[in-house]
C-alpha positions, 0 to 999 in steps of 0.5 A: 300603934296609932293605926290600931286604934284607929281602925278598932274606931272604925270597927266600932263605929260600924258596929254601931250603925248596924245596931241601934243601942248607941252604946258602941259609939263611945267605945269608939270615942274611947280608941280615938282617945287611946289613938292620940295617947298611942303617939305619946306614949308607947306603952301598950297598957296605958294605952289600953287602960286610957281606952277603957277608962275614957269608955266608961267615963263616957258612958256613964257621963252621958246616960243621965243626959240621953234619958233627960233629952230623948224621952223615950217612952214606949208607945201601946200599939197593935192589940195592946192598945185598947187595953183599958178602952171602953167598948159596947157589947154588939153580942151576947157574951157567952163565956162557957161557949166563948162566943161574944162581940165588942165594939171598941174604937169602931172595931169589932172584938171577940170577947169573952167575960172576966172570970167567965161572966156572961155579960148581955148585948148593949152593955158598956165594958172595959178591956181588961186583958187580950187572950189570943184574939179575944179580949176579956172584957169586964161591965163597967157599973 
């Protein structure tokens, strides 16, 4: 029954590359385990029970670590990005027409006002939200 865990490892260390979860691989850590238990003892429910046990164990063992060593955190990119940015009006913003420009980080925007504020050419604003390809800006005082 060895072989059986074995290739089950192989199936779910292939799983793993192809995904990028890094859940998988301590389901096959967990079937090495019930592959070295498999040569000792027969019993295809021990077996079973030591593959989900150590699994679990695993799993739940290293998630405090993984989050104290990765950091992971989720970086603003795109148009989310300037979410929050200062920028200068380059033309008028006309909410009811939505016609309106804003330079933020040397790119220009169509804008329109929070709650359909009309805001004049040379105010300094503050992307509050992004509508479609337009942001919605809001004067700074």
């Amino acid at each position: 029954m060895w072989y059986v865990w074995l290739i089950l490892a192989g199936i779910f260390v292939i799983g793993e590359v192809i995904t990028s979860g890094f859940l998988i691989f301590w389901f096959a850590l967990g079937s090495l385990i019930a592959m070295v238990v498999s040569l000792f003892i027969p019993d295809i429910i021990v077996q079973t029970t030591v593959f989900l046990i150590s699994s679990v164990i695993l799993i739940l063992a290293t998630k405090p670590l993984v989050k104290k060593f990765a950091n992971i955190e989720t970086v603003k990119t795109n148009a989310s990005s300037i979410i929050g940015k200062k920028g200068l009006v380059t033309k008028d913003i006309n909410s009811i027409k939505a016609t309106g420009q804003v330079k933020i980080e040397g790119e220009l925007w169509s804008a329109i006002g929070k709650d359909d504020m009309d805001i004049p050419k040379g105010t300094e604003v503050e992307v509050v939200e992004i509508k479609g390809v337009k942001v919605i800006v809001t004067p700074i005082k």
